[in-house]
C-alpha positions in Angstrom: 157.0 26.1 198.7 158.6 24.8 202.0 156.9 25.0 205.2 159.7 26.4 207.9 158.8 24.4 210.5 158.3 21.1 208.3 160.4 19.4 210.7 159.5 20.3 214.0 155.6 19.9 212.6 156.3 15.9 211.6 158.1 15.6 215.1 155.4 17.0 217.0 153.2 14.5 215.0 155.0 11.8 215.7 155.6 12.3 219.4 152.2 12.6 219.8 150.7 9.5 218.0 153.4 7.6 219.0 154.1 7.0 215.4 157.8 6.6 213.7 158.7 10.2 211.7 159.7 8.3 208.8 155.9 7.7 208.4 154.6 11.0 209.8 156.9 12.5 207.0 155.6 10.9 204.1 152.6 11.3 205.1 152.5 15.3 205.8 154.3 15.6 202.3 151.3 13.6 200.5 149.0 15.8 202.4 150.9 18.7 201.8 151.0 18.0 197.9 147.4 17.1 197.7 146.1 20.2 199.7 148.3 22.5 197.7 147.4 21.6 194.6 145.9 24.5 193.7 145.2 26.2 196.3 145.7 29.7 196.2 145.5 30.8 199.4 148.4 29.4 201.6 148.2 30.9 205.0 146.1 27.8 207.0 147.7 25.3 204.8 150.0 23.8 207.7 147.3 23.9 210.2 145.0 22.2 207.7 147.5 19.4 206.7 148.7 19.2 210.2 144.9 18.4 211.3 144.5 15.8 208.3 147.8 13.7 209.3 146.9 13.9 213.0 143.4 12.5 212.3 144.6 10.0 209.9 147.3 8.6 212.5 144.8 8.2 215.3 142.5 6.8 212.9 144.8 3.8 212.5 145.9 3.6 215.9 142.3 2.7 216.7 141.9 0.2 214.2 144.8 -1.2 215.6 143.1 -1.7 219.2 
């Protein structure tokens, strides 16, 4: 199952943590995968995997400082 918005999710992303999409994409699909293994209820599944990326990416960005 495809998100719709799988794009405009990882570009959001990426905008926001300043972050190439290459690596917001892969990413949001490992996420994705290893959320929805599974999981049988869907609905929250992009906000959940959204969350996760997000909070990985800034994560690194403060090791980084």
């Amino acid at each position: 199952m495809v998100q719709p918005n799988f794009e405009d999710v990882v570009k959001a992303i990426a905008t926001d943590t300043n972050t190439p999409t290459e690596t917001v994409s892969k990413m949001y699909a490992e996420t994705w995968a290893e959320y929805s293994d599974g999981a049988r209820i869907m609905d929250y599944l992009t906000v959940l995997v959204t969350k996760r990326v997000r909070e990985n990416l800034r994560g690194v960005s403060q090791d980084r400082h």
